[in-house]
N, CA and C atoms as an extended XYZ file, in Angstrom:
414
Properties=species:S:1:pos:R:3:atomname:S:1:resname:S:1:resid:I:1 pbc="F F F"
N        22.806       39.285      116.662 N   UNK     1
C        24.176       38.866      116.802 CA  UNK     1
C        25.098       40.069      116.632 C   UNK     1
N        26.029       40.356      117.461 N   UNK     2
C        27.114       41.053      117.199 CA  UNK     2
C        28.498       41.240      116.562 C   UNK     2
N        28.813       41.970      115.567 N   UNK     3
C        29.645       41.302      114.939 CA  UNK     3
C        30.886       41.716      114.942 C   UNK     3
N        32.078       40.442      115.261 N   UNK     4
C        33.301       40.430      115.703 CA  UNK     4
C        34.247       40.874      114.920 C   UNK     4
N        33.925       40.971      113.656 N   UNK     5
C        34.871       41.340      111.851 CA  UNK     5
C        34.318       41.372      110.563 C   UNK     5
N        34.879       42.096      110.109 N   UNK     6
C        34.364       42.115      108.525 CA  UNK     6
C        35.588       41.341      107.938 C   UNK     6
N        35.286       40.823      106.828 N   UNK     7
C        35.981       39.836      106.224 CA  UNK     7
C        37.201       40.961      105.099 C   UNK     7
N        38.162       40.649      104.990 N   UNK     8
C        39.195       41.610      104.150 CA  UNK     8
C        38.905       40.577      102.530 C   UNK     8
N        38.452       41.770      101.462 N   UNK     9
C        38.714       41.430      100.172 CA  UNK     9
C        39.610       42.050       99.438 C   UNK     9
N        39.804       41.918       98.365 N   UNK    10
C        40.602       42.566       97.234 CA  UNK    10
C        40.992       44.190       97.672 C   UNK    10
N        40.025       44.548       98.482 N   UNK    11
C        40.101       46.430       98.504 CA  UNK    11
C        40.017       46.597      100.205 C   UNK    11
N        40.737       45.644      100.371 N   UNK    12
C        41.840       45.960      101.914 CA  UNK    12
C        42.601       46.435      101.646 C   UNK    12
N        43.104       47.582      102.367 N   UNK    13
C        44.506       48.755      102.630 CA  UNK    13
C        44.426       48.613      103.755 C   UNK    13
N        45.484       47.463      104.608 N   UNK    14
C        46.020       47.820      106.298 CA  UNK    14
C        46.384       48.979      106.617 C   UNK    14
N        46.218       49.658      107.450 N   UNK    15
C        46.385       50.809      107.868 CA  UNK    15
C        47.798       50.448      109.298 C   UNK    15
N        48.711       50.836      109.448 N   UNK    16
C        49.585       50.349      110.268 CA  UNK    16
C        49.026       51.670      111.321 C   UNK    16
N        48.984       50.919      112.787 N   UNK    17
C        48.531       51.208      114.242 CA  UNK    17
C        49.872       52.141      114.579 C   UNK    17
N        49.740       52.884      115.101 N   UNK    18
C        50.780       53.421      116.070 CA  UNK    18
C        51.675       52.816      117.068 C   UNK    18
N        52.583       53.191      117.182 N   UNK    19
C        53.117       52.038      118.027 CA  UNK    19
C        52.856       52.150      119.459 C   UNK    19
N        52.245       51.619      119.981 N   UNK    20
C        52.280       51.864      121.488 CA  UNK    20
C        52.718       50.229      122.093 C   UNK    20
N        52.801       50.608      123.649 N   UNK    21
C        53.293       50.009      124.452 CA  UNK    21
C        51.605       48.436      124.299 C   UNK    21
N        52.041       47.340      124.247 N   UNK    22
C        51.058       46.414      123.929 CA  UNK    22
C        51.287       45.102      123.862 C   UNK    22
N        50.961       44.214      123.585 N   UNK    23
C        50.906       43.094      122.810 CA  UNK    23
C        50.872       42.857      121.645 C   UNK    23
N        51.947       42.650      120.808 N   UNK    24
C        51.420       42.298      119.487 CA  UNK    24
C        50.470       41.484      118.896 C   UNK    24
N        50.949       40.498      119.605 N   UNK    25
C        50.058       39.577      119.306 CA  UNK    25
C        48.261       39.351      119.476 C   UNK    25
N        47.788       40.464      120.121 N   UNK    26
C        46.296       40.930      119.897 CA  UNK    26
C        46.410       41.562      119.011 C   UNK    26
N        47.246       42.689      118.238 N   UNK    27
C        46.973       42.730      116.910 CA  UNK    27
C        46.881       41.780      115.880 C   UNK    27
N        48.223       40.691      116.060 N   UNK    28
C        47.707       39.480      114.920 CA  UNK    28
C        46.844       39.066      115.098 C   UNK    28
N        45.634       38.515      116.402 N   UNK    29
C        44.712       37.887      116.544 CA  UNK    29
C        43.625       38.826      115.747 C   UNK    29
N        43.261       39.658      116.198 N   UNK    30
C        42.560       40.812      115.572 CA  UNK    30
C        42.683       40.558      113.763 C   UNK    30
N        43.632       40.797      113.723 N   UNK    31
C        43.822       40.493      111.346 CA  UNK    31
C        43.688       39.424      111.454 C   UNK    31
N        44.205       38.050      112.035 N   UNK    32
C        43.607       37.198      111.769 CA  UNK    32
C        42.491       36.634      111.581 C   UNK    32
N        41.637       37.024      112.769 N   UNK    33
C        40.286       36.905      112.644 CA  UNK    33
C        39.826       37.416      110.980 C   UNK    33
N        40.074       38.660      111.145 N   UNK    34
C        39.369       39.225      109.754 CA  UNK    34
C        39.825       38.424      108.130 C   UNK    34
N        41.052       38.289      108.149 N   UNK    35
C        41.973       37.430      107.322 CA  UNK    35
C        40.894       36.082      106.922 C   UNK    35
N        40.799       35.526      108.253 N   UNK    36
C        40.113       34.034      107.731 CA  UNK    36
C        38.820       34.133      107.641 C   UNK    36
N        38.285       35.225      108.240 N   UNK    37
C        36.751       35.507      107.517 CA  UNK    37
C        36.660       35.926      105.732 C   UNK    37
N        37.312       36.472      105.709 N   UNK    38
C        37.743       36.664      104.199 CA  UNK    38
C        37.675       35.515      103.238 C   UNK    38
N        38.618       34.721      103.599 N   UNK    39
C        38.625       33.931      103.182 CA  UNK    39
C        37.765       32.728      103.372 C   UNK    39
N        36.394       32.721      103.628 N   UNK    40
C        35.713       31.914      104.449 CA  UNK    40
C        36.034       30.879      104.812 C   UNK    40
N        37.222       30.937      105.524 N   UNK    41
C        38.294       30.076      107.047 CA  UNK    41
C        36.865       29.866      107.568 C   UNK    41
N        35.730       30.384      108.101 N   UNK    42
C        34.680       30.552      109.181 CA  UNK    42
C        35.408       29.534      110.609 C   UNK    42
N        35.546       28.367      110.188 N   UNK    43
C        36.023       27.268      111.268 CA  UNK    43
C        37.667       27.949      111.837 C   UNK    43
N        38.449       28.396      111.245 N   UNK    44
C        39.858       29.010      111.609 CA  UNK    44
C        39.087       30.013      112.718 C   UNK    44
N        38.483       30.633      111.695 N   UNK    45
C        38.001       32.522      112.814 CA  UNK    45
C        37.601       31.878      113.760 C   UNK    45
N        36.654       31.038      113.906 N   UNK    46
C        35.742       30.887      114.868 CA  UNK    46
C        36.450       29.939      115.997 C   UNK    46
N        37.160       29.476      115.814 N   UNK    47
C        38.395       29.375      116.711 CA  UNK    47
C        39.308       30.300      117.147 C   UNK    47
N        39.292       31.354      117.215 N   UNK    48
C        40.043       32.485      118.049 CA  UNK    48
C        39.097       32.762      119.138 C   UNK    48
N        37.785       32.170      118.991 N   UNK    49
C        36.944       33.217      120.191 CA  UNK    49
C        37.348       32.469      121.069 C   UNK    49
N        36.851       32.919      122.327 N   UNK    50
C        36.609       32.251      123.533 CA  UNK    50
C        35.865       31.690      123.382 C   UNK    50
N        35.307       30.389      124.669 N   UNK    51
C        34.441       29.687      124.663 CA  UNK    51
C        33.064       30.698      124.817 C   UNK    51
N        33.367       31.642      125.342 N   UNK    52
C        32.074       32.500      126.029 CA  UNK    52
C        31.709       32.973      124.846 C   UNK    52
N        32.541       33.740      124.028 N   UNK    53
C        32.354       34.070      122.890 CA  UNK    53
C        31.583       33.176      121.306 C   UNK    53
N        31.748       31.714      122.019 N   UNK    54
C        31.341       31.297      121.323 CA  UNK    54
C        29.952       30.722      121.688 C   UNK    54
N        29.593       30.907      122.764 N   UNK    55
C        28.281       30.364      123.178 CA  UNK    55
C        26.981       31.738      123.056 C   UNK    55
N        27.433       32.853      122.490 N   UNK    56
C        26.917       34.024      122.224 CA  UNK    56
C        26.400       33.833      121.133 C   UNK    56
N        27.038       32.871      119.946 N   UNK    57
C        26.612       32.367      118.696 CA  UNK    57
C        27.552       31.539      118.169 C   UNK    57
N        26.458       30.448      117.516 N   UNK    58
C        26.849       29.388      117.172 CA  UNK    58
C        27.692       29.452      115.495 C   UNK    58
N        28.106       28.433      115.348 N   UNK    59
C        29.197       28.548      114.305 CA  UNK    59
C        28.832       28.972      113.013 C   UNK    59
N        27.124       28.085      112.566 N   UNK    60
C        26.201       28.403      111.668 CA  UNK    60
C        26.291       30.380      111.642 C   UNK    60
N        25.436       31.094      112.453 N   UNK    61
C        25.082       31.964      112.992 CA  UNK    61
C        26.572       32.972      113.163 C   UNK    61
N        27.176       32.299      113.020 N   UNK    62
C        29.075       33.269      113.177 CA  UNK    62
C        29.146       33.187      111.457 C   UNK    62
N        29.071       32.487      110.883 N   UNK    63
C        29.624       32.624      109.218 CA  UNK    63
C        28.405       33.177      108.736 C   UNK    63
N        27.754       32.692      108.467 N   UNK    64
C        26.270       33.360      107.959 CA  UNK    64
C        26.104       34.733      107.992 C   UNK    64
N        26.234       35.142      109.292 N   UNK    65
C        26.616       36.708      109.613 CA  UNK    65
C        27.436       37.293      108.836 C   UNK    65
N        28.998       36.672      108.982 N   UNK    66
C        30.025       37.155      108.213 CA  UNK    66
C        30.037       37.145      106.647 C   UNK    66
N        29.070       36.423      106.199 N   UNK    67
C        29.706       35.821      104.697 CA  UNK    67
C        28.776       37.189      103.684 C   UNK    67
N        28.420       38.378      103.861 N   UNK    68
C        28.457       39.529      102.860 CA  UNK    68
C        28.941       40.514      103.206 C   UNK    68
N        30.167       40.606      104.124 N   UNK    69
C        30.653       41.556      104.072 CA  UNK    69
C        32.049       41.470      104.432 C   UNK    69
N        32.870       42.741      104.179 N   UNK    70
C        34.342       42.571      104.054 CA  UNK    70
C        34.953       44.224      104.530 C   UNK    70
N        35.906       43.871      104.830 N   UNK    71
C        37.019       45.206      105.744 CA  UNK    71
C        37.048       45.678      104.856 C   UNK    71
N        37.021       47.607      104.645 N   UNK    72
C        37.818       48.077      103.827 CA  UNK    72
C        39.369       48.773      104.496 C   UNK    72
N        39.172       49.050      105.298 N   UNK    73
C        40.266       49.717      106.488 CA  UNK    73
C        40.146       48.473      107.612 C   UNK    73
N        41.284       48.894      108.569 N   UNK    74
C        41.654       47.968      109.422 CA  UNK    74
C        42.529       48.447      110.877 C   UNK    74
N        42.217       49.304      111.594 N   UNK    75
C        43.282       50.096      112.546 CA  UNK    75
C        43.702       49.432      113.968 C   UNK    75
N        44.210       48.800      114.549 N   UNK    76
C        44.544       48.644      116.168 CA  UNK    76
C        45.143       49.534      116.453 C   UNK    76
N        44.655       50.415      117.645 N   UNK    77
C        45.836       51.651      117.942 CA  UNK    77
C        46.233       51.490      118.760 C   UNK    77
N        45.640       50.379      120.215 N   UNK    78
C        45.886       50.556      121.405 CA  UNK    78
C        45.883       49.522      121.766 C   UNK    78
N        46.776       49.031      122.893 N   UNK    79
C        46.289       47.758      123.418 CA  UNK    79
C        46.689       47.800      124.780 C   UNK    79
N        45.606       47.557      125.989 N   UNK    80
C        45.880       47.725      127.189 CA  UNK    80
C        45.658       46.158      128.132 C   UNK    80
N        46.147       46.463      129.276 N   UNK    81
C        46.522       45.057      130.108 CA  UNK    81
C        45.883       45.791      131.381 C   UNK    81
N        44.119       44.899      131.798 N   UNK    82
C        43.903       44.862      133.057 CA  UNK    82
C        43.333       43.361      133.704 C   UNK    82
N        43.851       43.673      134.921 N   UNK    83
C        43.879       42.218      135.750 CA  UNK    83
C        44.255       40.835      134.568 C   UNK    83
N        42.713       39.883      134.555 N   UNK    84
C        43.255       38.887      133.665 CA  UNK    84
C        43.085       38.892      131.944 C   UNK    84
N        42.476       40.170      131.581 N   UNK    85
C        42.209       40.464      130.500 CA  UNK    85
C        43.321       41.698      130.050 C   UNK    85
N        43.512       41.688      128.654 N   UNK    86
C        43.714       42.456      127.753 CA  UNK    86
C        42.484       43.305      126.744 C   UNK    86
N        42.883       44.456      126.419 N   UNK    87
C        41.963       44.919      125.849 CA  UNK    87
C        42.384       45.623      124.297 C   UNK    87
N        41.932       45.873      122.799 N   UNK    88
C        42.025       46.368      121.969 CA  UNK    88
C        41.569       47.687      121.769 C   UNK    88
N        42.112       48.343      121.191 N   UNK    89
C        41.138       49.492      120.304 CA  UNK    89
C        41.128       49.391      118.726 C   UNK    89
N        40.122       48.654      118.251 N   UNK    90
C        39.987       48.498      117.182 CA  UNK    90
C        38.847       49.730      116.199 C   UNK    90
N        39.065       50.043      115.009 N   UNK    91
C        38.953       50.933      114.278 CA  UNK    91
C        38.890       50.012      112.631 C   UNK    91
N        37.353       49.974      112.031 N   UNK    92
C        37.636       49.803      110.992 CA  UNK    92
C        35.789       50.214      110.160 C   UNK    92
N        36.691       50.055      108.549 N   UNK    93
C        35.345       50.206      107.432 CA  UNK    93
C        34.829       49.130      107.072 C   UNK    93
N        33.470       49.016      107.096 N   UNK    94
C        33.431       47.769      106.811 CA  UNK    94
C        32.090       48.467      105.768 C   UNK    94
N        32.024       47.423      104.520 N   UNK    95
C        31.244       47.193      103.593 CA  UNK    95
C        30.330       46.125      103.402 C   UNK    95
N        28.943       46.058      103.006 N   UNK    96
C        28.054       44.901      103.602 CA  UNK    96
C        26.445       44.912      102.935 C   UNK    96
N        25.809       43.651      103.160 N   UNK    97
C        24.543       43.937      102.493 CA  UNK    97
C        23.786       44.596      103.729 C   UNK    97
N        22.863       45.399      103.560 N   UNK    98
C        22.346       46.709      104.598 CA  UNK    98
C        21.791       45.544      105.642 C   UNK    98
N        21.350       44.384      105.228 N   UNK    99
C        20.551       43.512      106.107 CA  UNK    99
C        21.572       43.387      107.383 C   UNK    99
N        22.807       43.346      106.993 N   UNK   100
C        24.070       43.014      108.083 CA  UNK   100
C        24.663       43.896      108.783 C   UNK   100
N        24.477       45.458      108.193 N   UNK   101
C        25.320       46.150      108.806 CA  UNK   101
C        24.589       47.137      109.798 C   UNK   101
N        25.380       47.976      110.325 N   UNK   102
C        24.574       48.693      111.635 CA  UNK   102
C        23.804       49.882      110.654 C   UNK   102
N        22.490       49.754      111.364 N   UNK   103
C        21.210       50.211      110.978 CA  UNK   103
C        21.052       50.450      110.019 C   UNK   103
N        21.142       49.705      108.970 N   UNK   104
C        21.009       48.923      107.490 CA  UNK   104
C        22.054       49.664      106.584 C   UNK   104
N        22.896       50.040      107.216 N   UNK   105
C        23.809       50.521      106.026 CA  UNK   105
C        24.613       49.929      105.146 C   UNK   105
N        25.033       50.394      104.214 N   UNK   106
C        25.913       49.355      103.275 CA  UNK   106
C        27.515       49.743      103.574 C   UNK   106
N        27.801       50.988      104.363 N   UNK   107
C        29.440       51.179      105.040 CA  UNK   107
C        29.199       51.318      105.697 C   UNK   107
N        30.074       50.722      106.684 N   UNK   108
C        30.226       51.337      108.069 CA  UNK   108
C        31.036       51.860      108.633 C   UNK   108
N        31.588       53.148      109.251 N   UNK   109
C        32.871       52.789      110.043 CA  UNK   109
C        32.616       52.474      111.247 C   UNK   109
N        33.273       51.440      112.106 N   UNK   110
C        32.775       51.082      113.370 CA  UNK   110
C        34.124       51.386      114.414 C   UNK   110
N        33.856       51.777      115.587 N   UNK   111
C        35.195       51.877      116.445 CA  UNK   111
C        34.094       50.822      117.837 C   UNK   111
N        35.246       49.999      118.383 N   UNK   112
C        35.014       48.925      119.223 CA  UNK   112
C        36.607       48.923      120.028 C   UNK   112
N        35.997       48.082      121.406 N   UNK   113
C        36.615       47.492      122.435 CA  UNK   113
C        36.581       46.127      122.168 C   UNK   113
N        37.851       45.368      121.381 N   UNK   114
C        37.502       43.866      121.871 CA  UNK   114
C        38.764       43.669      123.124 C   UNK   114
N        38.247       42.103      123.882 N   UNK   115
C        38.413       42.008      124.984 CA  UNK   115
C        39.420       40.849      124.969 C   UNK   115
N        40.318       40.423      125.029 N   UNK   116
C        41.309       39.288      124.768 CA  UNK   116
C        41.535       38.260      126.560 C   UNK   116
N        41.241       37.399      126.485 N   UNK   117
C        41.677       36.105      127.398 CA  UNK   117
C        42.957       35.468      127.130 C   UNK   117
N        43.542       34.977      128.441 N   UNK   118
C        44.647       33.838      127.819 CA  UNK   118
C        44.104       32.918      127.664 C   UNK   118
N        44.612       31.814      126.843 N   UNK   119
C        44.704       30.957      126.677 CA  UNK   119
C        45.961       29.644      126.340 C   UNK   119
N        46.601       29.398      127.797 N   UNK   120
C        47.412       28.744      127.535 CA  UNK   120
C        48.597       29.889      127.160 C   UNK   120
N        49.804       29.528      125.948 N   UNK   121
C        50.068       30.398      125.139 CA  UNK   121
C        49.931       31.298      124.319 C   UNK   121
N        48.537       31.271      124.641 N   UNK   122
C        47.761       32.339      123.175 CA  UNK   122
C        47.273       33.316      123.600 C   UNK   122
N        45.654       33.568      123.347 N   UNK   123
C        45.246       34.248      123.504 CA  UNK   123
C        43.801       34.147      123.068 C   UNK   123
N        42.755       34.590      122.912 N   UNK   124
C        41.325       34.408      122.805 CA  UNK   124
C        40.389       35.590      122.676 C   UNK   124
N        39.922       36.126      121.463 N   UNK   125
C        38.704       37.139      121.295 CA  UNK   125
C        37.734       37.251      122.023 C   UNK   125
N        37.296       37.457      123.537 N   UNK   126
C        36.193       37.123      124.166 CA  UNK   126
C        35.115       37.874      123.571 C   UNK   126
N        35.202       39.118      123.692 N   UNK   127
C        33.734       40.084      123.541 CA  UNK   127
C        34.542       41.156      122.176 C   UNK   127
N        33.676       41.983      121.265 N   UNK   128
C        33.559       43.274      120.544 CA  UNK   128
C        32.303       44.307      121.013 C   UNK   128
N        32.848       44.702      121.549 N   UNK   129
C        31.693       45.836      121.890 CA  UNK   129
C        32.076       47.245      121.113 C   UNK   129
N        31.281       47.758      120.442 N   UNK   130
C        31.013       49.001      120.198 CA  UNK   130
C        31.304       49.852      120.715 C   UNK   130
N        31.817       51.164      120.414 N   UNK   131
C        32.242       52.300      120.883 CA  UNK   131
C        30.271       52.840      120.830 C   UNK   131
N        29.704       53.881      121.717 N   UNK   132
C        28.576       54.737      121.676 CA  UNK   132
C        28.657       55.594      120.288 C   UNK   132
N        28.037       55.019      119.614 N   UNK   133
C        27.630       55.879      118.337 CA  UNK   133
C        27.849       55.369      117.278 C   UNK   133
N        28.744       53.974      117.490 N   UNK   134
C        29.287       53.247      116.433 CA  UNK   134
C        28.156       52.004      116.260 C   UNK   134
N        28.118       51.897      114.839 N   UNK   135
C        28.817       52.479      113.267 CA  UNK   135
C        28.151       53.553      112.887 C   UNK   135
N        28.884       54.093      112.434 N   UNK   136
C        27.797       55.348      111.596 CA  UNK   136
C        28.124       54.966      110.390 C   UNK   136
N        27.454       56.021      109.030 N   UNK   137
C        27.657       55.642      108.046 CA  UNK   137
C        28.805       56.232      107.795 C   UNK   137
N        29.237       55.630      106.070 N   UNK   138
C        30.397       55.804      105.401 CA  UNK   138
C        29.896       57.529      104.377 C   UNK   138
């Protein structure tokens, strides 16, 4: 399973994004996600994905994943608009039991592409893909 967020605990420091030309509101989707993983919301988070996103893994298999580990950093720097998608540049630390994190580490920093859909008025987490090389360790 691939994983969409680390959950923010006690030793979250937001890091404020640069301002560029974007959507805000894929940044709130983005903290949100992480926000209600934190808080094991699991059913909140797991309602931001897309449907596609959610047929990649099931709801069990989405919290389970999430529930030992947590954000320490948190960055959106970028946010771009092609055809019917939007796209992120997300940037963060994440802390975790080694079983969960990329290639058993207990930090990670990870840099990723997530992929945003409309929905209606909203908006929708479709995919997180990894930047090449990401996570390395802390």
């Amino acid at each position: 399973m691939r994983r969409l967020c680390w959950p923010f605990r006690r030793e979250y420091q937001h890091q404020r994004p640069i301002r560029q030309p974007g959507r805000p509101q894929h940044r709130r989707n983005v903290r949100h996600l992480c926000q209600r993983i934190n808080t094991s919301n699991y059913t909140s988070a797991y309602a931001l994905l897309s449907p596609h996103a959610q047929t990649l893994s099931s709801f069990d298999a989405f919290s389970q994943g999430e529930a030992s580990s947590y954000i320490v950093t948190l960055s959106v720097s970028a946010v771009t608009h092609t055809g019917t998608q939007d796209s992120a540049e997300v940037a963060f630390t994440s802390v975790q039991d080694p079983a969960a994190g990329g290639t058993g580490q207990t930090c990670s920093n990870w840099s990723m592409t997530y992929t945003l859909l409309p929905d209606g008025a909203s908006w929708l987490i479709d995919t997180a893909s990894p930047h090449p090389g990401s996570p390395t360790p802390c």
